[in-house]
N, C-alpha and C positions, 0 to 999 in steps of 0.2 A: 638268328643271323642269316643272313644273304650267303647260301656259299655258291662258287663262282665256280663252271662248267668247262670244259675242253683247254679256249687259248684263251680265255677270256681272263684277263689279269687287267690289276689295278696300275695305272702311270702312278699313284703313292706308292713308295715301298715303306712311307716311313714305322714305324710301332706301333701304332692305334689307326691305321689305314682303312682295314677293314672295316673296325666298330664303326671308324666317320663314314665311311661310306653307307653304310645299312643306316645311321640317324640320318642322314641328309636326304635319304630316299624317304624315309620314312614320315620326314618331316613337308620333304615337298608332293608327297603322296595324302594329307593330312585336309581336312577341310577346310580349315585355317588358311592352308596357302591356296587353295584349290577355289572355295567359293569368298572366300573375304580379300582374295588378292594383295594378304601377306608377304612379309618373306623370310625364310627362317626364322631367321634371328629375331625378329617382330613376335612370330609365334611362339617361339622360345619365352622370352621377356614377359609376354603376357600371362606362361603357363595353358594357352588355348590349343594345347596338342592331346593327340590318345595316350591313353599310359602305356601301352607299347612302344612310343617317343619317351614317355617320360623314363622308362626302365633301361633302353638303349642309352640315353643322354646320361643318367646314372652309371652305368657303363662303361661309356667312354669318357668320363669324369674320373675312375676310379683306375682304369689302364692309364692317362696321363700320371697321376700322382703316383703310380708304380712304379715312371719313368725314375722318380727324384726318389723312390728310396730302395735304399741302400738294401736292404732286404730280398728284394726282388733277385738277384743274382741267383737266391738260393732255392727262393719259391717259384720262381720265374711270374711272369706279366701277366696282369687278373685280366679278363676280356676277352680270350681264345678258348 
């Protein structure tokens, strides 16, 4: 993961800000969007990303559904 330096902070504060941040760089940093002039969500759909994308996306797939259970209160948020 991207960690962020001095003042530099994220305009999300929401719960899984981070992990989206680090996938959407990582995705628009990606060949896919770079030389085939994609756009995420294209590459996503196709699966034409590195699995560095695919492990982040898994990631932050698994911090949202943290959101919705109930469990989490005790384990706290998978993703940090």
């Amino acid at each position: 993961m991207m960690r962020y330096e001095g003042d530099e902070k994220l305009a999300d504060n929401s719960a899984c800000a981070g992990v989206r941040a680090d996938l959407k760089m990582c995705l628009l940093e990606s060949d896919c969007c770079k030389k085939d002039r994609k756009t995420p969500r294209q590459c996503l759909q196709s699966n034409d990303v590195p699995e560095e994308c695919q492990v982040l996306r898994n990631t932050f797939f698994e911090c949202k559904r943290s959101i919705l259970d109930n469990r989490q209160r005790f384990r706290g948020r998978k993703g940090y």
